[in-house]
VOLUM-496900 format. One record per residue: residue in three letters; z, y, x of N, C-alpha, C in turn. Coordinates in steps of 0.02 Angstrom, whole numbers, plus 32768, in hexadecimal, padded with zeros to 4 digits. Example, Ala and Ser with C-alpha at 12.3 -4.5 7.8 and 13.67 -1.06 7.14 Angstrom:
! VOLUM-496900
ALA81867EE4829481867F1F826781867F5B8294SER81627F90828281657FCB82AC818A80028285
***
This chain:
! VOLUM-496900
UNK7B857F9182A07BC67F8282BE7BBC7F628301UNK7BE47F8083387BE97F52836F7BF27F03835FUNK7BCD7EE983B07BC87E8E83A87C137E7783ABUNK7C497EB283CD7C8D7E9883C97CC07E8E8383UNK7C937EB9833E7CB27EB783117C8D7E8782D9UNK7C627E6F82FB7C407E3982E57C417DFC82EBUNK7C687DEC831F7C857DA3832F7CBF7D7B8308UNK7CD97D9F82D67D067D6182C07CD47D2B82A0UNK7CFC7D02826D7CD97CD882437CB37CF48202UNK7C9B7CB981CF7C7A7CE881B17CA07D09817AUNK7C6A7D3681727C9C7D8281457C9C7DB28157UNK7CA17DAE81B77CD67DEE81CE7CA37E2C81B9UNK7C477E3B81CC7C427E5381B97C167E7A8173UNK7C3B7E6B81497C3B7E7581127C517EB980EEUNK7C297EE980D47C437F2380C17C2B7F268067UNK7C737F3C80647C717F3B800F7C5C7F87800AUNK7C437F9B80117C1F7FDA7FDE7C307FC07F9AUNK7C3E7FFF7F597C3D80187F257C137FE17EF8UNK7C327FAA7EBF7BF67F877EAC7BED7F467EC7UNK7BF27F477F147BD67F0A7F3B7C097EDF7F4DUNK7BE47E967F447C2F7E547F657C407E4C7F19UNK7C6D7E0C7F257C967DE27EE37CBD7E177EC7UNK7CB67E187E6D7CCB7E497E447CEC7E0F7E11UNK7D287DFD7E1E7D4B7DD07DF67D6C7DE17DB3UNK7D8F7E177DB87DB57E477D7E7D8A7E417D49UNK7DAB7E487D027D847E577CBC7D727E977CD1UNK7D8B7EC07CFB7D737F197D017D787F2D7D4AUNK7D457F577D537D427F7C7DB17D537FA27DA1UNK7D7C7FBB7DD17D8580107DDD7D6A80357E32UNK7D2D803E7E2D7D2180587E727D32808B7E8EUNK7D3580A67EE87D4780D87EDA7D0381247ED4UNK7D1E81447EA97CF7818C7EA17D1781BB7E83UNK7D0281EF7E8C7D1A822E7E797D3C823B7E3BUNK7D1C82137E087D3482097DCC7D7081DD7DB9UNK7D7481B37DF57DB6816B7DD97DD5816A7E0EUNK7DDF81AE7E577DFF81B67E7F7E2D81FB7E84UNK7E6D82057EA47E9882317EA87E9A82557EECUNK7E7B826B7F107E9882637F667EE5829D7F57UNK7EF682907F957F4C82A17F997F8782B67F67UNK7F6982967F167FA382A57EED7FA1825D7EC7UNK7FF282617EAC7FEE820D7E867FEE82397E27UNK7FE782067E077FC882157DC6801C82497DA3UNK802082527D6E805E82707D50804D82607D03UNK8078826F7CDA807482537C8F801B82807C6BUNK801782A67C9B7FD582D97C707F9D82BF7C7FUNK7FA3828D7CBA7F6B82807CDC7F4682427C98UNK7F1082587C947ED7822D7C717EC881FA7C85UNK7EC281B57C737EC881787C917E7D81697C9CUNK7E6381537CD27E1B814F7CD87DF780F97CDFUNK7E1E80E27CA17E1680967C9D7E54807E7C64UNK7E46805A7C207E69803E7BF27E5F7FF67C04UNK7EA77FC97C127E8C7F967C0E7EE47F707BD0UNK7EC47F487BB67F047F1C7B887F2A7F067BC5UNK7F6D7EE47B957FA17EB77BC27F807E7B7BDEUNK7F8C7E647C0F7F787E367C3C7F3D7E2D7C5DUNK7F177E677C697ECC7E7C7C777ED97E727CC2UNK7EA07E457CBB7E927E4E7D327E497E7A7D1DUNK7E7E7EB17D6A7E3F7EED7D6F7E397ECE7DBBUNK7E077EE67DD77DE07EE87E217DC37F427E30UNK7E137F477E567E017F957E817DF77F8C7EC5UNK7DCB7FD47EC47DB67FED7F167DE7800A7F23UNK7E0380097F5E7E31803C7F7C7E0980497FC5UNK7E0B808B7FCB7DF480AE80097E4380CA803BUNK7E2680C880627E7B80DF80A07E3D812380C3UNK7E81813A80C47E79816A80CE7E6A818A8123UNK7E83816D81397E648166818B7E07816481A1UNK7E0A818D81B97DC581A481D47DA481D881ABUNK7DCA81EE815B7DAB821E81497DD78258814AUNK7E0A8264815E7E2F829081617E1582CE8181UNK7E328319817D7E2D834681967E26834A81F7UNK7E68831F81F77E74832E82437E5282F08270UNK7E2F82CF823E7DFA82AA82707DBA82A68258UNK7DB282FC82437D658304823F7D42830281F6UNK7D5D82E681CC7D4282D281897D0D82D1819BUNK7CEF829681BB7CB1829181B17CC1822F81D0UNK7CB8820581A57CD081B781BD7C97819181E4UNK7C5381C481DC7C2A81B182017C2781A48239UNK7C3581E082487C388208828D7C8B81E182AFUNK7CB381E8829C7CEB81C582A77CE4818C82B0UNK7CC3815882867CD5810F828A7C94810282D7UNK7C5B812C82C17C2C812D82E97C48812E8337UNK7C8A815D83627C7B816683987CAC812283A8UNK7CB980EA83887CF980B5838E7CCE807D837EUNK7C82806B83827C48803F83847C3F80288341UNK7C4D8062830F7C31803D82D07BF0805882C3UNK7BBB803582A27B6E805382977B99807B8239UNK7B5480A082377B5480DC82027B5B80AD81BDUNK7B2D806A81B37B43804581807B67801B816BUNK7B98801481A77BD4800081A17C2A801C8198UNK7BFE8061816C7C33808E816D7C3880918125UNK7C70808880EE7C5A808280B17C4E80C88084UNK7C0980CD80597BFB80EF80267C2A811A801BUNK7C6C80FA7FFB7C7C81257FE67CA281577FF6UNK7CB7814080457CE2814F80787CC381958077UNK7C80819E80967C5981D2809C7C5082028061UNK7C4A81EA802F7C4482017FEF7C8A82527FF1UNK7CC1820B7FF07D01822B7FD97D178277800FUNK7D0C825D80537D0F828D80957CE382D38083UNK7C9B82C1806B7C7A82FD807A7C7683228028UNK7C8382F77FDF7C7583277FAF7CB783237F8CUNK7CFB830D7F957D3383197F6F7D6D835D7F8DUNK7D7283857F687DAD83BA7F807DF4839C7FAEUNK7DF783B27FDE7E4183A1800C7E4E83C78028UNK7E9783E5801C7EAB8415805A7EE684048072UNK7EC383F380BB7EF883D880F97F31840780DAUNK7F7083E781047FA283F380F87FBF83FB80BFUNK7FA2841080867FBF841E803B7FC683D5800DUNK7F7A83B880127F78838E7FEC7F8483477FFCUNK7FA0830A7FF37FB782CC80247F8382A98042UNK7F928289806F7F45825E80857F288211805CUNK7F58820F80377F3F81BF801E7F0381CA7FE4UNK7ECF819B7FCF7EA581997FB07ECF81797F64UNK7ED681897F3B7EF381577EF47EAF81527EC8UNK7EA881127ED47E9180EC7E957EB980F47E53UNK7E8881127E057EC880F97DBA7ED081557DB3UNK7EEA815A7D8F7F1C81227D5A7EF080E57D1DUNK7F0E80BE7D2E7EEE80917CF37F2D808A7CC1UNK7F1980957C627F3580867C557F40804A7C36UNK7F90802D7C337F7C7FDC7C117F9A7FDB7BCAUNK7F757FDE7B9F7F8C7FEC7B557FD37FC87B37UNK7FEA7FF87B10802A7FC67B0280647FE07B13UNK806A7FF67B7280967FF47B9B80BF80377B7FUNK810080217B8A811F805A7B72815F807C7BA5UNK817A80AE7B9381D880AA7BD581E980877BB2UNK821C80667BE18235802A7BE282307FE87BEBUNK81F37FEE7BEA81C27F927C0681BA7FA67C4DUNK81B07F6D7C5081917F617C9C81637F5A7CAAUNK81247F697CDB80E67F517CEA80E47F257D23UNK80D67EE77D1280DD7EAF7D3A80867EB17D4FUNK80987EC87DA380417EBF7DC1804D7E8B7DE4UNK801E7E557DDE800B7E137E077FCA7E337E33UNK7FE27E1B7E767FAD7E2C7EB87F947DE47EBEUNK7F5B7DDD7E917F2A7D9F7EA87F047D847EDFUNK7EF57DB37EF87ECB7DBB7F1F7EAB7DFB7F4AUNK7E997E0E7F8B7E967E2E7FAC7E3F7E257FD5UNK7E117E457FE67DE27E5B80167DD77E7C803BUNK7DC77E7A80877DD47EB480917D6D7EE08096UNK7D7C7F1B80877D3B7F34807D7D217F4780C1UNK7D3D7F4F80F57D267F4681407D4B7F26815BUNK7D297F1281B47D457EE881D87D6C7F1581FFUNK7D8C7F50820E7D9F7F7282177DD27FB38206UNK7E177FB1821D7E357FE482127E548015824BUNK7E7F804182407E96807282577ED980638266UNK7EF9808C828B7F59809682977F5C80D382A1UNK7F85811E828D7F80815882AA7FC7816D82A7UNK7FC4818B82D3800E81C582E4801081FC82EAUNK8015822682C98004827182AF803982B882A2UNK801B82CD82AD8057830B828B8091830C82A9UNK80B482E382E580F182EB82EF811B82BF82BFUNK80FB8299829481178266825D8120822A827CUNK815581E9826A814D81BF826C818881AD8289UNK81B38165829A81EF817182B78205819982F7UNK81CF81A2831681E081C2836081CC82168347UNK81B78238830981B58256831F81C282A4834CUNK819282CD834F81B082F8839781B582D483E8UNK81BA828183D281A982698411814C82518439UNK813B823783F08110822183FC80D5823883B0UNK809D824183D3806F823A84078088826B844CUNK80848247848B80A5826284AB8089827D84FDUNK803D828084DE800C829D85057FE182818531UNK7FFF824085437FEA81FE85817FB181E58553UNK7F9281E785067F7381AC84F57F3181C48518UNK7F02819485187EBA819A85347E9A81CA84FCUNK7E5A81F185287E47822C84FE7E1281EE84BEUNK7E0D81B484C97DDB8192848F7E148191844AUNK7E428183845E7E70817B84177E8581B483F6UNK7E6F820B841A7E7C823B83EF7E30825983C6UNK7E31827A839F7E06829F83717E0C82ED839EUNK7DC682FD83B67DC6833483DB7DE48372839FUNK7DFB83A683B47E1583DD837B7E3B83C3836BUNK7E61839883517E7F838A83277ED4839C831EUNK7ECE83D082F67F09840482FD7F5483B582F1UNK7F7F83D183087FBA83B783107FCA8360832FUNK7FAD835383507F84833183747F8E82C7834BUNK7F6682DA83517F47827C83307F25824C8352UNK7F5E8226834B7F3881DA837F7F2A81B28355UNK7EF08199834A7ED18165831B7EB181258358UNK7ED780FA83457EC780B383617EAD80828340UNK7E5E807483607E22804F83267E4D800E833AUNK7E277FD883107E497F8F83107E047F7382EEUNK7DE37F37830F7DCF7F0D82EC7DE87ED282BAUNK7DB37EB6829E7DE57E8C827F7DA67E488283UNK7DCD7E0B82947DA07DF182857DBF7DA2826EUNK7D8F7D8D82357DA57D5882097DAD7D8F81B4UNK7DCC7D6881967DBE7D9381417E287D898145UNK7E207DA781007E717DA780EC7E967D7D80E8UNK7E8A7D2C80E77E927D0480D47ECB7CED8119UNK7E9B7CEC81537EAB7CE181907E8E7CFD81C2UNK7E8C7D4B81B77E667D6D81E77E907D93821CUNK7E857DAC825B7EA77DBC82947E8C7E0E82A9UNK7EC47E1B82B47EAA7E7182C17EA87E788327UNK7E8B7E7D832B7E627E86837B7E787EC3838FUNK7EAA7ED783C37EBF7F3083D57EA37F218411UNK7E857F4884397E677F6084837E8D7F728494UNK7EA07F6D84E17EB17FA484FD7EA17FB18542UNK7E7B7F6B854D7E4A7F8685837E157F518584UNK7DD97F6885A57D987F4085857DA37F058581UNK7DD87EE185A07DD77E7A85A87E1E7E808578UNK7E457EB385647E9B7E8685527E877E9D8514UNK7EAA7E7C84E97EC07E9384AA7F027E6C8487UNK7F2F7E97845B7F5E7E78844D7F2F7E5B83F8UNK7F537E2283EC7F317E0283A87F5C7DF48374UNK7F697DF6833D7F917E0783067F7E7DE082C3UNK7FA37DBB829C7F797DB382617F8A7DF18227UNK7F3F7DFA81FB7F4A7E1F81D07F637DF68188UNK7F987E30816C7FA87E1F81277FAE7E3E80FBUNK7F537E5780D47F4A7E8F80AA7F827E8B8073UNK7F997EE180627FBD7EDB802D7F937F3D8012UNK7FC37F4A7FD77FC67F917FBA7FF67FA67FE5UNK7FF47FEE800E803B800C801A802980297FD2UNK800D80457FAE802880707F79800E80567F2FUNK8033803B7F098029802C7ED2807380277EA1UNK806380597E5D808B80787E31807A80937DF2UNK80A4809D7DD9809E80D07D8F809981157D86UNK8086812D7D62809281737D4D80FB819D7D5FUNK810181BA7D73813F81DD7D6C812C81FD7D22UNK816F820D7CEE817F82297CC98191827A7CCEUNK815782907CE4815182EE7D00811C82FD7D05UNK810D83467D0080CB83667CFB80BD83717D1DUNK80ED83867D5A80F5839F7D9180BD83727DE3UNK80B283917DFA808D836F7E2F80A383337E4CUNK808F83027E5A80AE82C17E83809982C17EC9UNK80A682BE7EF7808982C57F2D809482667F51UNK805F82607F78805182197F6C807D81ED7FC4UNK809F821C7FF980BB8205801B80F081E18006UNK812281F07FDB816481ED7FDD815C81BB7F99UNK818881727FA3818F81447F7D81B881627F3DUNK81C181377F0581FF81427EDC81F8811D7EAAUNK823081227E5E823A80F57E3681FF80D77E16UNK81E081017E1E817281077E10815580CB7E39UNK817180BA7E5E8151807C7E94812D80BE7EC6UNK80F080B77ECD80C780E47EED80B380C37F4EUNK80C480DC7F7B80BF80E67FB2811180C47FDAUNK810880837FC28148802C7FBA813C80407FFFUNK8109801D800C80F97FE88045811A7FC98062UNK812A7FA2804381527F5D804280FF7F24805EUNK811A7F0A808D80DC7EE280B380D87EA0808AUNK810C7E89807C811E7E4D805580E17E3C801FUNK80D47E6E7FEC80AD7E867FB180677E637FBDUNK80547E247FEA800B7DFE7FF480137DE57FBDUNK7FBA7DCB7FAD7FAE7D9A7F907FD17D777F81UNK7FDC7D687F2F7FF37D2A7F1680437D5F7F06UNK80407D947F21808A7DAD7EE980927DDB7EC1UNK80D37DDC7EAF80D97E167E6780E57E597E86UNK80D67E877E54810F7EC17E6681257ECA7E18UNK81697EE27E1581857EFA7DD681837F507DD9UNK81617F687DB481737FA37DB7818D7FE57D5BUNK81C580017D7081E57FF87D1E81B880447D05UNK819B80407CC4816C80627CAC818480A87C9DUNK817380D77CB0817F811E7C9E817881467C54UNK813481377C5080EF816D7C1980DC81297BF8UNK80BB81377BB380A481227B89805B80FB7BADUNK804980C57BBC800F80A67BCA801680947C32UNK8058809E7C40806D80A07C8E804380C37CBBUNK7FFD80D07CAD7FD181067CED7FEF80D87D30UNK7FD580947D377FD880897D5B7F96809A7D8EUNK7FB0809A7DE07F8680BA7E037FA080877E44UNK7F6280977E757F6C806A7EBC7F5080947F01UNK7F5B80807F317F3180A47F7B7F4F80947FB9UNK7F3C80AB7FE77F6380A0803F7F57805D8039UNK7F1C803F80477F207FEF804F7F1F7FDB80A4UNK7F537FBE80A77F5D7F9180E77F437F6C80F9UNK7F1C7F5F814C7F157F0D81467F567EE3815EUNK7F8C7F14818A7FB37EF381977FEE7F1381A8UNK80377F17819880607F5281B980B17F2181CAUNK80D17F458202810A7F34821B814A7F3581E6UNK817A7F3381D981A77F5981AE81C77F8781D8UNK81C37FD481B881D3800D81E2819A803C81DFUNK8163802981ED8125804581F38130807F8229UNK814280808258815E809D827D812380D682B6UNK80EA80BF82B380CA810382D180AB812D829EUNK80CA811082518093813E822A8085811A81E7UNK804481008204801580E681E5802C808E81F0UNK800F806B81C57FFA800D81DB7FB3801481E7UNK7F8F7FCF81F57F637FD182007F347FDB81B3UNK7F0B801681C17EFA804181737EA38023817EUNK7EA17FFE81267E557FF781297E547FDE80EFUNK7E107FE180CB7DF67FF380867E0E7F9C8077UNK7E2F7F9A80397E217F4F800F7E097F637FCAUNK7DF47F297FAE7DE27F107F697E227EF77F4CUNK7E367F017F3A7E6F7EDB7EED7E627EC77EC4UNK7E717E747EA87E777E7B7E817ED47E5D7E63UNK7ED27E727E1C7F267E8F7E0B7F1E7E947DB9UNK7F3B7E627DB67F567E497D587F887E787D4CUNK7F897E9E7D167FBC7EC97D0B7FDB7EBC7CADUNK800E7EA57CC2802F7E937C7780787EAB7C7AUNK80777EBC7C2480BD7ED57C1D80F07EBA7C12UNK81277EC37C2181587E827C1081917EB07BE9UNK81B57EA17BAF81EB7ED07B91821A7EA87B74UNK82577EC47B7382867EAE7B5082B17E657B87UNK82CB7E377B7182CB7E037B90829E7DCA7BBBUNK825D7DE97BB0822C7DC87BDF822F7DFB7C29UNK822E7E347C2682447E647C6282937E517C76UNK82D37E337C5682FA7E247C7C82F27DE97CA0UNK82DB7DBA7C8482D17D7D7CA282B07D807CDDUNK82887DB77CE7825C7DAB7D24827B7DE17D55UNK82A37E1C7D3582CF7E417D7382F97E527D50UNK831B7E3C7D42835B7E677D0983717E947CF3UNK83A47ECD7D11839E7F097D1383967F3F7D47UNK835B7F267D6D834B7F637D9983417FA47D86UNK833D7FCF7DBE832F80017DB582FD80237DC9UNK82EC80107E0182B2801A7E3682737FE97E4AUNK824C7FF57E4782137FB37E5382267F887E87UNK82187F507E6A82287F047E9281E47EDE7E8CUNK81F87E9C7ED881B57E917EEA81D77E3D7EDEUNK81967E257ECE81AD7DCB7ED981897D9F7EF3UNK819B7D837F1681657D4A7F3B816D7CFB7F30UNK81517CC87F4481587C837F4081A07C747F4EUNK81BB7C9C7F8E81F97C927FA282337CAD7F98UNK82257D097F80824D7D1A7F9282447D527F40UNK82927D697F3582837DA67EFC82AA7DEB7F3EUNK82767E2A7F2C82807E5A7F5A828D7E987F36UNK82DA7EA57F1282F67EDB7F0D82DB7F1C7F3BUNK82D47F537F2982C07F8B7F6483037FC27F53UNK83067FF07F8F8328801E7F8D830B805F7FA6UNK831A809E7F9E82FE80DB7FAD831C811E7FBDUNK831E81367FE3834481647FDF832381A38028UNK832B81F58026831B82118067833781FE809AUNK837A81D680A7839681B380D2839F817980DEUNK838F815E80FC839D8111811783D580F780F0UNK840D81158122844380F6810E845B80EF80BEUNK84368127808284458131804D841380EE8034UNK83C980DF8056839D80B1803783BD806F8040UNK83DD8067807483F780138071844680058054UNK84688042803984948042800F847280397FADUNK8437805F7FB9841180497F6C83F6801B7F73UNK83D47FED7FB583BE7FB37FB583EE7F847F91UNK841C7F837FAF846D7F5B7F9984777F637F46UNK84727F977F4184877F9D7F0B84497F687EC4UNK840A7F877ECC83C97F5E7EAB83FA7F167EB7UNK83E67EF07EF183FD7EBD7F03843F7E987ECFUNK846A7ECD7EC484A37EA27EB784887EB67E54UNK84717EE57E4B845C7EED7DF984327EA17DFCUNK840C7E9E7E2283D37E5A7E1B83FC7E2F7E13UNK84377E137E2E84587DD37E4584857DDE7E0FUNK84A17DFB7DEC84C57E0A7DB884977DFE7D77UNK84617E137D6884557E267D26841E7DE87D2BUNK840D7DE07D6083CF7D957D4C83DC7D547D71UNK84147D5E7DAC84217D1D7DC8846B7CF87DA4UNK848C7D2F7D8284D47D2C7D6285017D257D8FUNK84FA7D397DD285367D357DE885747D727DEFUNK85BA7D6A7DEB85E57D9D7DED85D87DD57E21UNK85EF7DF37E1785E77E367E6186007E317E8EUNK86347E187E8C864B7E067EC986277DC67EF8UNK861D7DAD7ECC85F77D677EEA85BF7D797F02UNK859B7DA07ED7854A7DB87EFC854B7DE27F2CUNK858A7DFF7F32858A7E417F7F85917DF67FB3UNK85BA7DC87FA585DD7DA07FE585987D7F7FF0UNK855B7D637FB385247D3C7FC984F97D6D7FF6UNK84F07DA67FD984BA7DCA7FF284CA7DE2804EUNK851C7DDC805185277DEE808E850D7D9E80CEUNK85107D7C80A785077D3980B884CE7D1980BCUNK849F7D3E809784697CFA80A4841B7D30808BUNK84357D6E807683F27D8E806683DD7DC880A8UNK83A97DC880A5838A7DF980F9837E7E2F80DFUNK839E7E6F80EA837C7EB980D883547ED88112UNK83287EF080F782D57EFE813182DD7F638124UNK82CD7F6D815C82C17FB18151826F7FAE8130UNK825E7FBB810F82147FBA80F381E27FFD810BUNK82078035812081DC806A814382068093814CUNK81E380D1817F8228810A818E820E814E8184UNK81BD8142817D81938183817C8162819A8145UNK818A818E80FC817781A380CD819C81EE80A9UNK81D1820B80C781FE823980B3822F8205809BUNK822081EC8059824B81AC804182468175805EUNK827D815C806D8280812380A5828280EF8080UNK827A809C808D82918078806E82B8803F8094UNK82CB801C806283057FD3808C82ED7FA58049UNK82E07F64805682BD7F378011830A7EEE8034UNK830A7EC88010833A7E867FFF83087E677FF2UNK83177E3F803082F97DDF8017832A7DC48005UNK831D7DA17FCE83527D767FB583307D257F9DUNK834C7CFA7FCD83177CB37FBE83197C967F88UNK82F17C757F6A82EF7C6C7F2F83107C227F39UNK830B7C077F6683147BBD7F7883667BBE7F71UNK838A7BE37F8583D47BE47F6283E77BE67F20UNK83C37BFE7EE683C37BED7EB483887BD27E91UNK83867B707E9583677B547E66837A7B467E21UNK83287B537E0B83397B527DC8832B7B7D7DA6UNK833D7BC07DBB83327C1C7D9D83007C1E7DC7
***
């Protein structure tokens, strides 16, 4: 690795290869061919490639998918290589996955899924309550890309002005991938953008999952862009260390599954991508049913996120305007069925004192998530 991606504090460079670094979980799940999905999410047929009981902390690899893709070469060597990373600072399995797993551009999605793991017990109708304990990141380094004509601008942008270092020569439908150092660890680490040899803009990172979910109840293919009642491809930024996600169980044993790990993203995600780079997870996964699942979200419908501060109803929909009308809606089921307040009262609070976030615009399915402070109701 360049001496510039080597300067944070200590940690920065640190590469978790497959196996290597703190393994906290009762169970690993690394990534390989065998306990990985590239561009599809699991479905009720899919074979779970990990049993763990209720309340099990597992410790997964998640790989991102940036730098092994089609249109920048599948080869992460060679890629990370011409942006000053050395060859052994490129991870195992990165290379692994690029040069011996089946992908075909355009057909199949770009995200890597870790899982399904199943968690015994879980049934429809429960909930799988995942706690995000903790986060690593497996390089000091990630990606940003704008591709395909995707993303909020697109058809506008990429819009031909970028410098020829930030494109992938060939690279049909044209792709701007913007490296980022990172330096410091997850805790309190800072992402470093260039943009000319002395400036850089500086950012803190705040690893989360964009994609972590259940099995859908279908045989049928899942394709891993587009969010839904499944959880899947949230990315909800909120989702750091130290919080929940609720997500309501489909299939017999939930096939829960994870991938697209962030080190850090805007709400909107607006050229695309966030900043995309490999973490470690680890993530307690327990079931909650009956009145222990209302108490903790009442009667949702759609996966919800919770933090120290805040409980985060989500909404979804191909349209905006339809996602922050279902945002509203989660929102006021939440405030009704677990905060007890009337409906009328919870439309007038929520207009009043709760923040709705666009959460992304460039998944096909859009989302809109509700903060709602917890500090207004003590006590619950």
């Amino acid at each position: 690795m360049s001496e510039a991606n080597k300067s944070g504090s200590e940690g920065t460079d640190l590469i978790l290869n497959p196996g290597q670094g703190r393994i906290d979980g009762e169970h690993y799940l690394p990534v390989t061919s065998e306990t990985c999905r590239w561009g599809w999410w699991p479905n009720r047929l899919t074979r779970p490639v990990l049993s763990v009981v209720d309340g099990a902390v597992v410790t997964v690899d998640t790989l991102s998918h940036e730098g092994i893709l089609e249109d920048q070469g599948r080869d992460p060597t060679a890629f990370f290589g011409t942006r000053g990373v050395a060859p052994g600072d490129v991870l195992a399995d990165a290379v692994e996955m690029a040069r011996d797993v089946p992908h075909t551009f355009g057909v199949d999605g770009p995200h890597v899924v870790t899982g399904p793991i199943e968690v015994q017990g879980a049934e429809p109708g429960d909930l799988l309550q995942v706690d995000m304990l903790g986060f690593a990141l497996r390089v000091p380094y990630g990606v940003t890309s704008n591709r395909h004509g995707l993303g909020a601008l697109g058809g506008e942008m990429p819009d031909g002005t970028e410098p020829a270092d930030t494109l992938t020569p060939g690279a049909p439908g044209g792709t701007v991938s913007v490296f980022t150092e990172v330096q410091g660890h997850a805790g309190n680490g800072t992402a470093v953008l260039r943009y000319t040899e002395s400036r850089a803009v500086r950012y803190p990172i705040a690893p989360f999952l964009g994609m972590a979910g259940v099995a859908p109840d279908t045989d049928g293919p899942v394709a891993t862009r587009p969010p839904g009642r499944h959880g899947g491809n949230l990315d909800v930024k909120h989702l750091v260390s130290g919080t929940t996600l609720y997500l309501p169980v489909q299939t017999p044993g939930a096939g829960f599954a994870v991938g697209d790990p962030h080190f850090a993203q805007g709400n909107g995600e607006v050229a695309l991508t966030a900043l995309e780079g490999s973490l470690r997870a680890d993530l307690r996964l327990s079931v909650l049913r009956g009145p222990e699942a209302r108490r903790a979200c009442g009667l949702i419908e759609n996966p919800m996120g919770e933090t120290a501060d805040h409980w985060i109803p989500i909404g979804l929909h191909r349209d905006l305007d339809e996602a922050m009308r279902e945002a509203v809606r989660e929102a006021l089921r939440f405030c009704e069925s677990r905060l007890g307040l009337p409906r009328h009262i919870a439309y007038a609070y929520l207009s009043c004192a709760a923040d709705f976030e666009v959460t992304q615009v460039v998944n096909e399915i859009k989302g809109v998530h509700c903060m709602i402070p917890k500090r207004d109701f003590p006590g619950l």
